[in-house]
N, C-alpha and C positions, 0 to 999 in steps of 0.2 A: 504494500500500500504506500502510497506517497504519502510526504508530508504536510502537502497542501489538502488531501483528502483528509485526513486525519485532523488540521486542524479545522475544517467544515464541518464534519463530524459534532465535534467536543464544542462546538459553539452554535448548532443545532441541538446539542445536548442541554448545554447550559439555559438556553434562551428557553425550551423547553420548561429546564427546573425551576425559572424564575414566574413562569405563569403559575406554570403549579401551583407553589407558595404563595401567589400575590391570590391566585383563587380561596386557596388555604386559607390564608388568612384570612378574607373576606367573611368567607363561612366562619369561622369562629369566633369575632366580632360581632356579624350579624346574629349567631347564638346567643351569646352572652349580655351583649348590649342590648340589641333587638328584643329579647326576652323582656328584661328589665323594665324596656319604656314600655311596653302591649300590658306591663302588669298594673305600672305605673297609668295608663291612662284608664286602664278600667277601673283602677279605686278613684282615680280624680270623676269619674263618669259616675260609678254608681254607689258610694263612700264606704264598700266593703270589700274583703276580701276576694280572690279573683274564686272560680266554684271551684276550681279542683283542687284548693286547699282544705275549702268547707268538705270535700267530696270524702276526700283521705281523713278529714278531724274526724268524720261523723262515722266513717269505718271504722276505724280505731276505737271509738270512742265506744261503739256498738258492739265489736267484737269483745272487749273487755266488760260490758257490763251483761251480756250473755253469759260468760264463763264467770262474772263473780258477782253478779247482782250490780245494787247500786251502793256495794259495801267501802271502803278503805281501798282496795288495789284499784276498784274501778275510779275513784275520784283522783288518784292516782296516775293514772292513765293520763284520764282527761288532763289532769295539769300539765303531764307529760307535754302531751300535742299539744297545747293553749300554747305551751313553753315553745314550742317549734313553727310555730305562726307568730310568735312575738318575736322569735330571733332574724324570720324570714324579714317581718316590719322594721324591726332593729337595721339591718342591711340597707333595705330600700331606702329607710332615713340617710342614714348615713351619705348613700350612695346622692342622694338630692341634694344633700348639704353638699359636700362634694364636687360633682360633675358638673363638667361647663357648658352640657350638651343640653340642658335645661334652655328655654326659651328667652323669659325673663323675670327679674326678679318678682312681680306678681304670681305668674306661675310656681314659681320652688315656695311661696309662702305659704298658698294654697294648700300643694302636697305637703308639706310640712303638717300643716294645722290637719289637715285630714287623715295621715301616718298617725300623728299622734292622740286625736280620738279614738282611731282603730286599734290602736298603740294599748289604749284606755277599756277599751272595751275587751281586749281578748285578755289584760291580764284579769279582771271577772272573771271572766271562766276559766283563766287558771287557778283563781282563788278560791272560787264556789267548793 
């Protein structure tokens, strides 16, 4: 093989590796970011948790009080997940306070004030 071949090659290669990643990337940005605001805009829209967190509290929380009534392990439970939706809220605050990616400062007030009645409400039912 020539030289000139080979270096055609390895720069077909390279040009190749850098979509890749620049794809790559994209997608895992669009995961992680993307997630965040679709979760973010559904509590600014409807001032509660998004449903597939209610969906999983209310499994859990069902599944535990089947096998132990509505005794100690079951309230138990519930505080458990209450505890795991308030970490998830904890996050998303944070994450407001935080990112530049917010609109403007009205907006991150908003969610703020709204995080932290939902903030308010779910340690209730951790405490119940």
């Amino acid at each position: 093989m020539s030289l000139g071949l080979v270096l055609i090659l390895t720069l077909v290669i390279l040009f190749a590796m850098m979509i890749g990643v620049a794809y790559l990337s994209r997608f895992i940005v669009g995961r992680t970011i993307g997630r965040k605001h679709l979760v973010l805009d559904y509590i600014a829209e409807n001032h509660e948790v998004p449903d597939e967190w209610k969906i999983q509290y209310s499994e859990r929380v069902g599944e535990a009080r089947q096998k132990h009534g509505f005794g100690p392990q079951s309230r138990a439970v519930q505080a458990r997940e209450a505890g795991r939706i308030l970490r998830r809220l904890d996050r998303l605050l944070r994450y407001v306070d935080e990112t530049r990616l917010i609109a403007d400062e009205g907006t991150r007030l908003g969610l703020t004030s709204t995080l932290e009645a939902l903030c308010e409400r779910w340690e209730k039912k951790a405490n119940e």
